[in-house]
NUZA-78179 format. One record per residue: x, y, z of N, C-alpha, C in turn; residue number from 1. Coordinates in nm, 2 decimals, decimal comma. Example, Ala and Ser with C-alpha at 12.3 -4.5 7.8 and 13.67 -1.06 7.14 Angstrom:
# residues 2
{{1,32 -0,57 0,78} {1,23 -0,45 0,78} {1,32 -0,33 0,78} 1}
{{1,28 -0,22 0,71} {1,37 -0,11 0,71} {1,29 0,00 0,79} 2}
END
This chain:
# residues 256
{{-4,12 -0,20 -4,31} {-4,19 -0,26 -4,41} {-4,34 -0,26 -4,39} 1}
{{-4,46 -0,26 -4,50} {-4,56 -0,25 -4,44} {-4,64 -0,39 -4,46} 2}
{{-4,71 -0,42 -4,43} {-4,80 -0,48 -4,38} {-4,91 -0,51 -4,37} 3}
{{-5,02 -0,60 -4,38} {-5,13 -0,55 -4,38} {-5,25 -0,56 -4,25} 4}
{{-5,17 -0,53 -4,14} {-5,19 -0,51 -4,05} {-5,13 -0,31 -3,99} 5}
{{-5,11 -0,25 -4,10} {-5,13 -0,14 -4,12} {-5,24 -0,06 -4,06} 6}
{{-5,28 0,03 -3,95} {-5,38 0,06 -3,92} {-5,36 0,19 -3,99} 7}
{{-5,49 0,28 -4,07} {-5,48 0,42 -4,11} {-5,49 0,52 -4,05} 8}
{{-5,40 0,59 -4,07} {-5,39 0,73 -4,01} {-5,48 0,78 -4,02} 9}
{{-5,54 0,86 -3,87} {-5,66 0,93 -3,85} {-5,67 1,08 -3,86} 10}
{{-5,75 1,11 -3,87} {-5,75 1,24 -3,87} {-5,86 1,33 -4,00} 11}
{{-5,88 1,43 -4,01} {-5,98 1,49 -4,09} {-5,89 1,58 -4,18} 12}
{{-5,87 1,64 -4,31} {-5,84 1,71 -4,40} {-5,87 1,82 -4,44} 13}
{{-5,86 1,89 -4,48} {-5,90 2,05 -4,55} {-5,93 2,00 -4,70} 14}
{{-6,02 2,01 -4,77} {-6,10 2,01 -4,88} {-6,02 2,09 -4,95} 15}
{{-5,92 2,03 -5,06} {-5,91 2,12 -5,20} {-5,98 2,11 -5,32} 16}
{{-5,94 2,10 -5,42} {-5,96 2,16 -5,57} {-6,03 2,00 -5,65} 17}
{{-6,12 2,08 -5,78} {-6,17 2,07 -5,89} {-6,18 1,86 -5,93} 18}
{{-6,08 1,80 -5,95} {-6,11 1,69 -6,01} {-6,00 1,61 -5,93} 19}
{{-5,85 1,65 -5,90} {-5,71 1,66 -5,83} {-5,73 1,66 -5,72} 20}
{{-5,66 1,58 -5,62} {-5,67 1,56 -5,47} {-5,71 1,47 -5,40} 21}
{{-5,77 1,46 -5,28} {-5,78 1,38 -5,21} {-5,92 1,38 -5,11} 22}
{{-5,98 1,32 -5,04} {-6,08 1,33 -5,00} {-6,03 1,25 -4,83} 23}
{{-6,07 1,25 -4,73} {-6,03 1,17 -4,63} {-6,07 0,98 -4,67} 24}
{{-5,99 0,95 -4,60} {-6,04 0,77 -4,62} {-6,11 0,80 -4,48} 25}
{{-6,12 0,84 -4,39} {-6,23 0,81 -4,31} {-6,37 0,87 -4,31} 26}
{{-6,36 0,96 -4,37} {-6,53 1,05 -4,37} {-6,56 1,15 -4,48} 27}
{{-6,58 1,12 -4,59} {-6,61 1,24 -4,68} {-6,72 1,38 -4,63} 28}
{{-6,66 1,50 -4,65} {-6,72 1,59 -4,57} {-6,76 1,72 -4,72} 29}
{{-6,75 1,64 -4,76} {-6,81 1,74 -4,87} {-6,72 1,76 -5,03} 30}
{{-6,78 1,87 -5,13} {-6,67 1,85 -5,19} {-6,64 2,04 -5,22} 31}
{{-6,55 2,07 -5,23} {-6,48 2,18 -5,24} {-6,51 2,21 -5,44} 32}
{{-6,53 2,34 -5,46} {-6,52 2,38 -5,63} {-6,44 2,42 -5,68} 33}
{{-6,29 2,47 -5,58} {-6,22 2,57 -5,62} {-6,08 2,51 -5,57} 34}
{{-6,06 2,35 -5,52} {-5,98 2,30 -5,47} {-5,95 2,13 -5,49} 35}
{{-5,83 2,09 -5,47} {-5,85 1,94 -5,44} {-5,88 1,88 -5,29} 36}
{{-5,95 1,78 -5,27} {-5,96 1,76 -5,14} {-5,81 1,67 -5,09} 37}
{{-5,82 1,64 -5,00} {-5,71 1,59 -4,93} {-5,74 1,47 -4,86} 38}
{{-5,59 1,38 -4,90} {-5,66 1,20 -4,84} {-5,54 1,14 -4,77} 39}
{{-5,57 1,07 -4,64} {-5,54 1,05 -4,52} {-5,48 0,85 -4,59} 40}
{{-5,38 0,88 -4,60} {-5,32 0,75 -4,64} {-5,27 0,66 -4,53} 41}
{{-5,20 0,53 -4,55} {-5,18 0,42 -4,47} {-5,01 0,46 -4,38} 42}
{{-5,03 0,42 -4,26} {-4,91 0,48 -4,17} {-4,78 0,37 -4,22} 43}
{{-4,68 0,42 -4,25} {-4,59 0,30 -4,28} {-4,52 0,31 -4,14} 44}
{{-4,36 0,25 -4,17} {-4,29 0,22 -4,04} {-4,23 0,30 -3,98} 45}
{{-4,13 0,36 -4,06} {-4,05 0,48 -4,02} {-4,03 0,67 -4,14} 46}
{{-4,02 0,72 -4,05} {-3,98 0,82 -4,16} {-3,85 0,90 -4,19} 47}
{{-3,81 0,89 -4,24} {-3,66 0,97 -4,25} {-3,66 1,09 -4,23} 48}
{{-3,53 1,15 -4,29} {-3,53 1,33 -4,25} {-3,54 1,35 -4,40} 49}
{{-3,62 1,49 -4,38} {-3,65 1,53 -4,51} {-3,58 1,58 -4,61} 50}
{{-3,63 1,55 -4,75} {-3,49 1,56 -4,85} {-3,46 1,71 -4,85} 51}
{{-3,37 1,70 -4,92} {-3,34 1,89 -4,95} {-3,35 1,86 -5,13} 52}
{{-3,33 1,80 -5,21} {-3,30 1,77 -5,33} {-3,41 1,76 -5,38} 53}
{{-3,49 1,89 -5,47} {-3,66 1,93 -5,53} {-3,67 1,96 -5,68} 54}
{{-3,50 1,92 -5,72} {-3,51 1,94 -5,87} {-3,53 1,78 -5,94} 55}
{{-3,58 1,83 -6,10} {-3,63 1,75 -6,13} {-3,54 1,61 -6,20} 56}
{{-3,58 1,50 -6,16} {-3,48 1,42 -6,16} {-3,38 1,37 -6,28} 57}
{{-3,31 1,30 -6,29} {-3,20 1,27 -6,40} {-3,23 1,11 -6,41} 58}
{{-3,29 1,04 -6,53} {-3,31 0,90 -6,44} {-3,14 0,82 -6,43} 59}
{{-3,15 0,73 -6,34} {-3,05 0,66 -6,28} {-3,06 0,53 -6,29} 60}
{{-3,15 0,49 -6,36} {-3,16 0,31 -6,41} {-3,24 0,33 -6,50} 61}
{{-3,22 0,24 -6,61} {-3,33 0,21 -6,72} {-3,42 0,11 -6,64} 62}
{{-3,56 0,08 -6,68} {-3,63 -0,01 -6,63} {-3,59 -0,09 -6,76} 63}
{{-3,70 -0,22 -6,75} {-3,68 -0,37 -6,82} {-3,75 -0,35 -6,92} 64}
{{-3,82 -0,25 -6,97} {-3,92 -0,23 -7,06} {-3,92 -0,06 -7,10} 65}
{{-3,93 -0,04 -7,20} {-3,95 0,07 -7,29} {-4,12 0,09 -7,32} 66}
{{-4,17 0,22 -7,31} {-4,32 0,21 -7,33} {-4,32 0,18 -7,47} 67}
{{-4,45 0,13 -7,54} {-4,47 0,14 -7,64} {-4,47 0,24 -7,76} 68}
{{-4,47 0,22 -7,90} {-4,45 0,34 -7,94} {-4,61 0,35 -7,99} 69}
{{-4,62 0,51 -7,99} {-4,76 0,53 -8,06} {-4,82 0,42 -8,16} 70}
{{-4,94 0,39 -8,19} {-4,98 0,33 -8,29} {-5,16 0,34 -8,27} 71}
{{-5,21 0,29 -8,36} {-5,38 0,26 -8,41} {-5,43 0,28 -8,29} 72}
{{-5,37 0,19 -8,19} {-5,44 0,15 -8,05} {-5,43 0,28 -7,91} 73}
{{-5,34 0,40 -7,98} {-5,35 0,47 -7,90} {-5,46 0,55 -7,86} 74}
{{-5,53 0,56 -7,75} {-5,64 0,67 -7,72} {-5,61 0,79 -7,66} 75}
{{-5,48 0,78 -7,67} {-5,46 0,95 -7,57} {-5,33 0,89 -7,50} 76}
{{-5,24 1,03 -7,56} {-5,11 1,09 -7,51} {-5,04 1,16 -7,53} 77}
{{-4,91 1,20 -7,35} {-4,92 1,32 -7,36} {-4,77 1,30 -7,32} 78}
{{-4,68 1,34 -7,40} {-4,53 1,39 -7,30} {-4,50 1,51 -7,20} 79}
{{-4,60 1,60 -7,25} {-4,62 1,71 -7,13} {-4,53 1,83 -7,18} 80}
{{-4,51 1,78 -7,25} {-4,43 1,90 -7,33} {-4,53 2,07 -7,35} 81}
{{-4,63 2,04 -7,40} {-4,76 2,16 -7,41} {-4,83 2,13 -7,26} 82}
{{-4,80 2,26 -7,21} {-4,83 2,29 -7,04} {-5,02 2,33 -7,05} 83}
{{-5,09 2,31 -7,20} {-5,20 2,33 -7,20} {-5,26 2,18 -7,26} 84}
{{-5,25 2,08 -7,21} {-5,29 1,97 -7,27} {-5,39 1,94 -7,20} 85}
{{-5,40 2,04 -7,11} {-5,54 1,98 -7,04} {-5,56 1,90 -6,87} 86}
{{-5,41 1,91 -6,78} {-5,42 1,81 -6,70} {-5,49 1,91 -6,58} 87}
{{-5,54 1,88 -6,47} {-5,53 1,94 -6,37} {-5,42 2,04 -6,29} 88}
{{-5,38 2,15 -6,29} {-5,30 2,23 -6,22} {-5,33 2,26 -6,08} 89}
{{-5,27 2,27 -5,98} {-5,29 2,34 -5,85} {-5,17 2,33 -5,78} 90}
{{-5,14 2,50 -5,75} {-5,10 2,52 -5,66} {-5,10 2,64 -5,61} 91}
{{-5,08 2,67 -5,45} {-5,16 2,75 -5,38} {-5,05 2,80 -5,28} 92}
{{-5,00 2,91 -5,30} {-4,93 3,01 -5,13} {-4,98 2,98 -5,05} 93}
{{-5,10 2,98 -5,02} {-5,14 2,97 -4,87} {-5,20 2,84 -4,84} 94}
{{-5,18 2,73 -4,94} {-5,17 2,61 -4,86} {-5,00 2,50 -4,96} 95}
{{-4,91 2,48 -4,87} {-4,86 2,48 -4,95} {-4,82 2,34 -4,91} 96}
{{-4,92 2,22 -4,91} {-4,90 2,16 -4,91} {-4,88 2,02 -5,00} 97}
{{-4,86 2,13 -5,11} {-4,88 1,98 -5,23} {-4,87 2,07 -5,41} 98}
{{-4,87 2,03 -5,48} {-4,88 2,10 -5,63} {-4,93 1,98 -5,71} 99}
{{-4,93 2,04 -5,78} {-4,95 1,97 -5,91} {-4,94 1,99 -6,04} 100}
{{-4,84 2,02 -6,17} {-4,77 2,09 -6,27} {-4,68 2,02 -6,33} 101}
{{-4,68 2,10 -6,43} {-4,60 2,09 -6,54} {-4,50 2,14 -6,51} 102}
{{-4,37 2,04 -6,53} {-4,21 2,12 -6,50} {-4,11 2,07 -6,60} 103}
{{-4,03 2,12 -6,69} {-3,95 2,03 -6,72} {-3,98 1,92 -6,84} 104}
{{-4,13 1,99 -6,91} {-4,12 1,87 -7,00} {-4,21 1,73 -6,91} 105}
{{-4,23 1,75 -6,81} {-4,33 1,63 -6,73} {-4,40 1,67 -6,65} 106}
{{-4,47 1,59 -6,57} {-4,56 1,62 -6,50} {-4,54 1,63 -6,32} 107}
{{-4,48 1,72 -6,26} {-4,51 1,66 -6,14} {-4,60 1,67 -6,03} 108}
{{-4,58 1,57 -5,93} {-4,64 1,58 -5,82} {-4,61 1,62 -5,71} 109}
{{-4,59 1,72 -5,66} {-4,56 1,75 -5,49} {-4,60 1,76 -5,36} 110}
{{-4,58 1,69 -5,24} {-4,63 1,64 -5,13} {-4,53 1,68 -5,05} 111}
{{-4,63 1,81 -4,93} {-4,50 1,86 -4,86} {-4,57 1,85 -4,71} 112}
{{-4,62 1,74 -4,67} {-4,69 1,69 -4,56} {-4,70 1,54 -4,51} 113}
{{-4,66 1,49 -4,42} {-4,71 1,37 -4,41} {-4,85 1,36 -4,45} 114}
{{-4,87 1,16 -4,51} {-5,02 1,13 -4,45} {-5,11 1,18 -4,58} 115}
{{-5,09 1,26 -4,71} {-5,13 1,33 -4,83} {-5,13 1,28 -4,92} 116}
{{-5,21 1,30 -4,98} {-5,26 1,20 -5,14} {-5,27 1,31 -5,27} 117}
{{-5,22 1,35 -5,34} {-5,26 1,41 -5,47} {-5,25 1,33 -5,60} 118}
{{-5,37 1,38 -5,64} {-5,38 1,33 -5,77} {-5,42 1,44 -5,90} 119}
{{-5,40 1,37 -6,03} {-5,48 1,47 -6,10} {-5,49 1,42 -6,26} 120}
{{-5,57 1,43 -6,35} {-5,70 1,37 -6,47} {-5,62 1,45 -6,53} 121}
{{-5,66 1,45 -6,67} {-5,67 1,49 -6,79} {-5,78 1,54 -6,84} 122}
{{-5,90 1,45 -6,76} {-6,03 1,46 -6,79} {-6,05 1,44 -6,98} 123}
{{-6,06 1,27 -6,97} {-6,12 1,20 -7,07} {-6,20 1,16 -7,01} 124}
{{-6,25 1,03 -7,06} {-6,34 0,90 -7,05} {-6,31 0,76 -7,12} 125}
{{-6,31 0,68 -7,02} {-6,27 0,54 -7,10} {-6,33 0,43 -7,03} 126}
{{-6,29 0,31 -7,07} {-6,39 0,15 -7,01} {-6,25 0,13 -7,05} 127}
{{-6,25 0,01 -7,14} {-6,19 -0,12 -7,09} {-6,00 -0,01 -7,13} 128}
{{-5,92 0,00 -7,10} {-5,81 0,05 -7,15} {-5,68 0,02 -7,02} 129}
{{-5,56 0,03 -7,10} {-5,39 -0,02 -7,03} {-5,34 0,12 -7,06} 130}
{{-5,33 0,17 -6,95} {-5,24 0,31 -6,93} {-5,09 0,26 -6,89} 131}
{{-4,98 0,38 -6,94} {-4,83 0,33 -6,88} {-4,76 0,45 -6,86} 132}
{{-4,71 0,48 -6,84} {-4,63 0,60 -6,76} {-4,47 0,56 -6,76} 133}
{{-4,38 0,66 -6,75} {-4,26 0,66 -6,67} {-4,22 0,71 -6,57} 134}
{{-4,20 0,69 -6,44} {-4,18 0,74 -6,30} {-4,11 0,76 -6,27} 135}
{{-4,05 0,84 -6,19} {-3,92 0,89 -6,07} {-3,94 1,00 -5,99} 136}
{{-3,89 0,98 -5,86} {-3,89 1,06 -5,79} {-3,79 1,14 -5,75} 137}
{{-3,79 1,26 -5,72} {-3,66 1,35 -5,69} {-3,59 1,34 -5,59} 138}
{{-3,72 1,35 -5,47} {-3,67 1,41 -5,29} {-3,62 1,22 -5,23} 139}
{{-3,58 1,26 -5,15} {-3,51 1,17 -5,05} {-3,57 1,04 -5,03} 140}
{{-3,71 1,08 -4,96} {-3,77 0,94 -4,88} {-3,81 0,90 -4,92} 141}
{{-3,79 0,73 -4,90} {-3,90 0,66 -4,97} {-4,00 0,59 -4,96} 142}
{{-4,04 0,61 -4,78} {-4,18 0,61 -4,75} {-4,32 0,70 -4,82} 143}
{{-4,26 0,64 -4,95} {-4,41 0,75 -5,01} {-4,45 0,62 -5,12} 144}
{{-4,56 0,68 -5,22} {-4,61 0,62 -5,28} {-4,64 0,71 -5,43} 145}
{{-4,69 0,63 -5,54} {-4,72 0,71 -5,67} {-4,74 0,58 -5,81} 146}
{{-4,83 0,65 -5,85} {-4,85 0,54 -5,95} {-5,03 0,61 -6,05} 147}
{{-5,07 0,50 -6,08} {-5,18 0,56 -6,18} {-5,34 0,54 -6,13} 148}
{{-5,43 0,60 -6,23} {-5,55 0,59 -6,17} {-5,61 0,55 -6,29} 149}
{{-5,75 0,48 -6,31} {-5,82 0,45 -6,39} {-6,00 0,47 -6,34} 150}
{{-6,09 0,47 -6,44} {-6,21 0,48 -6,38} {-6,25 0,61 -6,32} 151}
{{-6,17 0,71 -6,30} {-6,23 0,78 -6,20} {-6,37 0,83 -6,28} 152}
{{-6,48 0,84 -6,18} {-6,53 0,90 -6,22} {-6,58 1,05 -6,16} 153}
{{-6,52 1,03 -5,99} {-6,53 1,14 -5,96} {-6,45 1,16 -5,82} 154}
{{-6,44 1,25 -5,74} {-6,34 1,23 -5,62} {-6,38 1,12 -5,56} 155}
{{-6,50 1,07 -5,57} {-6,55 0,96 -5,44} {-6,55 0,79 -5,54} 156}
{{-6,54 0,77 -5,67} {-6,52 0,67 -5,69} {-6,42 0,65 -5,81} 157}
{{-6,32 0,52 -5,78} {-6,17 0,54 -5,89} {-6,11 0,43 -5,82} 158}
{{-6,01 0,36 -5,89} {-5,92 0,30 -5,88} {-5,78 0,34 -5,88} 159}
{{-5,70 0,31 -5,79} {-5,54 0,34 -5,81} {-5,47 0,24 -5,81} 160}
{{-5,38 0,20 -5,92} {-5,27 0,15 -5,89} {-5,17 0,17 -5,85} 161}
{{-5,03 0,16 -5,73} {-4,97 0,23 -5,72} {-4,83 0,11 -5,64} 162}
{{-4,75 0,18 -5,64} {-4,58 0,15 -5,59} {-4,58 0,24 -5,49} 163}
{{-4,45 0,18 -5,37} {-4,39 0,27 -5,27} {-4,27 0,25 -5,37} 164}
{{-4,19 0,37 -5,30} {-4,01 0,35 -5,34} {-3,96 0,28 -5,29} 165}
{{-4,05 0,20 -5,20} {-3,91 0,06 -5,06} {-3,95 -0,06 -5,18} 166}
{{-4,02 -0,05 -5,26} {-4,06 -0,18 -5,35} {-4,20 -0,25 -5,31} 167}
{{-4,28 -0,19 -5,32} {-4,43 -0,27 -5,26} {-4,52 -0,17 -5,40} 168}
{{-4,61 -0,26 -5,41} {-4,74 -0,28 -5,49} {-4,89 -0,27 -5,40} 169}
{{-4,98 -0,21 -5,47} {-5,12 -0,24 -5,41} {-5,24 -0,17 -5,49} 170}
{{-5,36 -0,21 -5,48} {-5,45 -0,18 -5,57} {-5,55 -0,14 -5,47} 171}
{{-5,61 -0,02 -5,49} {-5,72 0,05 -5,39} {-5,83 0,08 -5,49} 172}
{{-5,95 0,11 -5,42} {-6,06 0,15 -5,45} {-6,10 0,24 -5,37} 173}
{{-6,20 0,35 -5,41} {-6,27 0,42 -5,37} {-6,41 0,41 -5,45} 174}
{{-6,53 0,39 -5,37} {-6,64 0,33 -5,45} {-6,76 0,41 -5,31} 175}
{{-6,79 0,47 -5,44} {-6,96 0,54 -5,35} {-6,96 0,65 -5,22} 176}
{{-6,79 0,70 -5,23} {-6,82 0,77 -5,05} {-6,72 0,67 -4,99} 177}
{{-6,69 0,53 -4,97} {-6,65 0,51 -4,89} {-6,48 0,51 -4,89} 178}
{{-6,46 0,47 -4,74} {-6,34 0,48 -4,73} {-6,21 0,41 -4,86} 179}
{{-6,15 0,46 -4,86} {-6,02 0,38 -4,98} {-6,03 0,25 -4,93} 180}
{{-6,02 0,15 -4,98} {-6,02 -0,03 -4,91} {-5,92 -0,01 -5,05} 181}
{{-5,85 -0,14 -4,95} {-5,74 -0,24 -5,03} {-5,83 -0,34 -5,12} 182}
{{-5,79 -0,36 -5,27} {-5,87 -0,46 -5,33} {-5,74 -0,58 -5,30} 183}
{{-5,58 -0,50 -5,30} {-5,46 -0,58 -5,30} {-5,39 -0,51 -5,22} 184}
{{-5,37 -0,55 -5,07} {-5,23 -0,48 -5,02} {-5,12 -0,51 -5,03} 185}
{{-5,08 -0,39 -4,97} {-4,93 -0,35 -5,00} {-4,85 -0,51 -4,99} 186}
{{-4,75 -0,54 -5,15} {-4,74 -0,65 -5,18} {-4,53 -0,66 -5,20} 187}
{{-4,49 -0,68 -5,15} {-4,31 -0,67 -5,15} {-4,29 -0,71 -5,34} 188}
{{-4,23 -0,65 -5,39} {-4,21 -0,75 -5,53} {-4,10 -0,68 -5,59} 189}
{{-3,99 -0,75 -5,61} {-3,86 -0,74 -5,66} {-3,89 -0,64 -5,82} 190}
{{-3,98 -0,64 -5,86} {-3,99 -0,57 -6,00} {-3,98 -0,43 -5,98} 191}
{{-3,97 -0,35 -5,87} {-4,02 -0,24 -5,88} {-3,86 -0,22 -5,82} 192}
{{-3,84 -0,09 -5,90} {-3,69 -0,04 -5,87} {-3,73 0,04 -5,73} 193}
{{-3,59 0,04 -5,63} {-3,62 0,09 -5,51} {-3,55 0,26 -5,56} 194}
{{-3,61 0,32 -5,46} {-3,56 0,52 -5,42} {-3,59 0,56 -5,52} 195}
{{-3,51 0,62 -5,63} {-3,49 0,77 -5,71} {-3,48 0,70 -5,87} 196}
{{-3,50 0,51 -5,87} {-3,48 0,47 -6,00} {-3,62 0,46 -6,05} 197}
{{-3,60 0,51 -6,19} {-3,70 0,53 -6,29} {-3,78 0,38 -6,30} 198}
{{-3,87 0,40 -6,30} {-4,00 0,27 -6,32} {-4,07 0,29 -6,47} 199}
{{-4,14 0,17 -6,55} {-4,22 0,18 -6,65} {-4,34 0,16 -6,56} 200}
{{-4,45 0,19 -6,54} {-4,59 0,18 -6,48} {-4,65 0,12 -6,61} 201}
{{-4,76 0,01 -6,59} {-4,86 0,01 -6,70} {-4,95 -0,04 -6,65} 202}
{{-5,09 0,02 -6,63} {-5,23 -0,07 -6,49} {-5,30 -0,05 -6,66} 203}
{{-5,38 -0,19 -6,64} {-5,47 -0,23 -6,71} {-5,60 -0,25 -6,62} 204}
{{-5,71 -0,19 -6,69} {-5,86 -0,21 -6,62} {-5,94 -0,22 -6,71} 205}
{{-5,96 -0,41 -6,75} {-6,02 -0,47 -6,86} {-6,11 -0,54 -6,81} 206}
{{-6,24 -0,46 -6,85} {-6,38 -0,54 -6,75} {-6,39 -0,57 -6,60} 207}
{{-6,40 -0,67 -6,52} {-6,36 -0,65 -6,36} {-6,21 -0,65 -6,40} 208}
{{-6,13 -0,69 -6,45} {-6,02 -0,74 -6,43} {-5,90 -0,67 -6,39} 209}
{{-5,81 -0,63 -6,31} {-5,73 -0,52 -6,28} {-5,59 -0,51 -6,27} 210}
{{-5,51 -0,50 -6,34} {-5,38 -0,56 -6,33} {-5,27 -0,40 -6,30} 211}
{{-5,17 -0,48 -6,24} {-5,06 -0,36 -6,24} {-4,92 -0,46 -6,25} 212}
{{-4,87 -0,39 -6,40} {-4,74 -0,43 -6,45} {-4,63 -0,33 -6,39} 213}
{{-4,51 -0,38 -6,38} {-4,36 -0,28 -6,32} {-4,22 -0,34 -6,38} 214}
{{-4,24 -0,27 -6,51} {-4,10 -0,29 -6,62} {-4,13 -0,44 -6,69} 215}
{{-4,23 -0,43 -6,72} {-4,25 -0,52 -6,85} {-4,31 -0,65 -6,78} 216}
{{-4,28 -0,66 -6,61} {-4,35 -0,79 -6,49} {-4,48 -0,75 -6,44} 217}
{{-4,61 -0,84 -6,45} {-4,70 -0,84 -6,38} {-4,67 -0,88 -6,27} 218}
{{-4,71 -0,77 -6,19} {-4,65 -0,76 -5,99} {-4,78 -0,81 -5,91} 219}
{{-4,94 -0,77 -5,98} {-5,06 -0,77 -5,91} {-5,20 -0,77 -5,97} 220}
{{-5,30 -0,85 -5,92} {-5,40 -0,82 -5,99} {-5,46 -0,86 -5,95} 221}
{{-5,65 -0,79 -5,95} {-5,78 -0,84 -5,86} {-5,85 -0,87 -5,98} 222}
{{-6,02 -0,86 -5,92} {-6,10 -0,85 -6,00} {-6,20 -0,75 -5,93} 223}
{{-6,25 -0,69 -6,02} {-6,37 -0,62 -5,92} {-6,46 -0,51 -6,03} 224}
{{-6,58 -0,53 -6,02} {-6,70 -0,49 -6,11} {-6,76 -0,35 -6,11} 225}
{{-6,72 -0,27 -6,00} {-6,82 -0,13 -5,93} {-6,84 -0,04 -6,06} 226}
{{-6,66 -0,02 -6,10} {-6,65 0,09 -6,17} {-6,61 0,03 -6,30} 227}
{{-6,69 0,06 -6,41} {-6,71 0,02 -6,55} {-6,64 0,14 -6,67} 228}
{{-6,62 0,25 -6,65} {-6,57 0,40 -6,67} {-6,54 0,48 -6,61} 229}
{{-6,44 0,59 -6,70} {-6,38 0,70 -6,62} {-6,26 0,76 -6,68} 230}
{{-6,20 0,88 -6,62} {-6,08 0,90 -6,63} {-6,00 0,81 -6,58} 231}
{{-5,83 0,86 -6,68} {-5,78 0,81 -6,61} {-5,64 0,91 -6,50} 232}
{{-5,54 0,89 -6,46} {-5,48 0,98 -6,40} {-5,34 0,96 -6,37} 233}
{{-5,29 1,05 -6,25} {-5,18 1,04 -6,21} {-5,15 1,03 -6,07} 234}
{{-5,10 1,01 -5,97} {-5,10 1,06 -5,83} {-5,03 0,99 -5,76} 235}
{{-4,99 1,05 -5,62} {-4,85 1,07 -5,54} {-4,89 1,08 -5,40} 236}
{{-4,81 0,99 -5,30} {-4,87 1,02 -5,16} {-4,74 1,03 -5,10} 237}
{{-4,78 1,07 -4,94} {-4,68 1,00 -4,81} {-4,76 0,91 -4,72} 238}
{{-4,69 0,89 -4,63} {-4,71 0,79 -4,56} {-4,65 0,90 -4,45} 239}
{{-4,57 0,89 -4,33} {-4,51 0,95 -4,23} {-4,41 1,05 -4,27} 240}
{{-4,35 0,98 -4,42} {-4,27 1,11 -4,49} {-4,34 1,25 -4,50} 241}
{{-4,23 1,30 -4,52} {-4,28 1,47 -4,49} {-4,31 1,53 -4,63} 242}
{{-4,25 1,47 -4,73} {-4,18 1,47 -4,86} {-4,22 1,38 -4,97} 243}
{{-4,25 1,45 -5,06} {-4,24 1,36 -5,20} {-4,25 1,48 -5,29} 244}
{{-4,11 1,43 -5,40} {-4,13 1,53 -5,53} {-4,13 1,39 -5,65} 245}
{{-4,26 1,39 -5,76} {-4,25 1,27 -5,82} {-4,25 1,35 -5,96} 246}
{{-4,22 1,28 -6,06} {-4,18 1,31 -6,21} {-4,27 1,20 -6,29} 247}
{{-4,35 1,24 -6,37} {-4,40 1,12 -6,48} {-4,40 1,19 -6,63} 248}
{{-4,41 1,10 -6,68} {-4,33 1,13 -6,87} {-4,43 1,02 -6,97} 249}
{{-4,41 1,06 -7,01} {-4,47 0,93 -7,16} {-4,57 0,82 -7,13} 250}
{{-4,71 0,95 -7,10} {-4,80 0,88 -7,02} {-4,86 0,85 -7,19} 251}
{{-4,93 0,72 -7,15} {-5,00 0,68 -7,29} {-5,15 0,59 -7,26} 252}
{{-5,22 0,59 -7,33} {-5,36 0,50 -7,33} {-5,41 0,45 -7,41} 253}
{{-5,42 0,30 -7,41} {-5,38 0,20 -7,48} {-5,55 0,14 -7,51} 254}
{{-5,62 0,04 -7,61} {-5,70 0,01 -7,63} {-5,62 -0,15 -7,56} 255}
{{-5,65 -0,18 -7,52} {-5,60 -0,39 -7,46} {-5,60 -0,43 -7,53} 256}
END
């Protein structure tokens, strides 16, 4: 279980792609034009053996909530169905440690490294707005993580909301260069389905105010002022797992 006595995994990254990716939590070393960078996430407890199972998933529970249906207040969405809607793509033979694509009618995320963070935009702009998503993951472990982003405005400053599959919550920042900080760590909360079951996501970032909903329950929420606009996003980590294949669907953006 984690903790927040969690110390971060050390170590420095290879610099990938364009908007997508990751940057180190301990030292930003630049930024790459042709890649996502790569981010050095929190060590959890244990890690299993890695899945074999990379097809895209079948969900296996309903969550407690159905997303919304389109209306007036929508600002942008996408089922993923048109592979040119605009999200970030990457993937690379000779580094093959992650993707990011359209498969199947969704979007996914692939992490084929401990310790790895990918993400990836649409590349809008927004302030006050409630993003929601549907989630699942394919591969095995569930020492990983995935959930949404708001505010980005650029690899070095953004907010994530995000879930593990063991059932934990937590809200990060990234502001000015520095390291990721917890605004909320990793939080245990019965709302979030555990392993391979499908989740509703919905993070709201209304003025400071920052909330993260899981199937229709508010699980967490800060306050915090840095970042006033931005994209919003998607993104997928590990922890000690070696693994993560993640699936999201019926991303939407909401006026509050």
């Amino acid at each position: 279980m984690r903790s927040r006595n969690f110390k971060l995994a050390l170590g420095l990254l290879a610099l990938l792609a364009v908007s997508l990716g990751c940057t180190s939590d301990l030292e930003n070393i630049g930024l790459a034009t042709a890649a996502p960078t790569e981010i050095i996430v929190d060590s959890p407890t244990q890690a299993p053996a890695l899945p074999t199972d990379t097809t895209a998933p079948v969900p296996t529970a309903e969550p407690t909530a159905e997303p919304n249906e389109p209306d007036e207040n929508v600002l942008f969405a996408d089922d993923f169905s048109n592979t040119n809607s605009g999200w970030d793509i990457y993937e690379d033979p000779e580094n093959p440690n992650g993707v990011t694509k359209y498969e199947a009618d969704q979007f996914k995320i692939g992490v084929y490294t401990s310790n790895y963070f990918y993400w990836a935009n649409p590349h809008g702009n927004f302030e006050d707005v409630a993003v929601e998503v549907m989630v699942q993951k394919s591969s095995e472990e569930d020492d990983v993580m995935f959930g949404l982003i708001c505010r980005h405005v650029d690899v070095e400053n953004f907010y994530s909301l995000v879930i593990s599959a063991d059932g934990y919550a937590a809200i990060r920042k990234r502001f000015e260069g520095s390291e990721l900080a917890y605004l909320v760590d990793w939080t245990d909360s019965p709302a979030v389905l555990r392993g391979n079951q499908l989740n509703l996501l919905r993070a709201e970032c209304v003025g400071d105010h920052l909330s993260l909903f899981v199937n229709g329950q508010l699980v967490i929420e800060t306050h915090d002022s840095d970042l006033i606009y931005g994209d919003v996003g998607l993104l997928g980590g590990t922890f000690e797992a070696e693994q993560l294949e993640v699936f999201f669907d019926n991303f939407t953006v909401y006026t509050p």
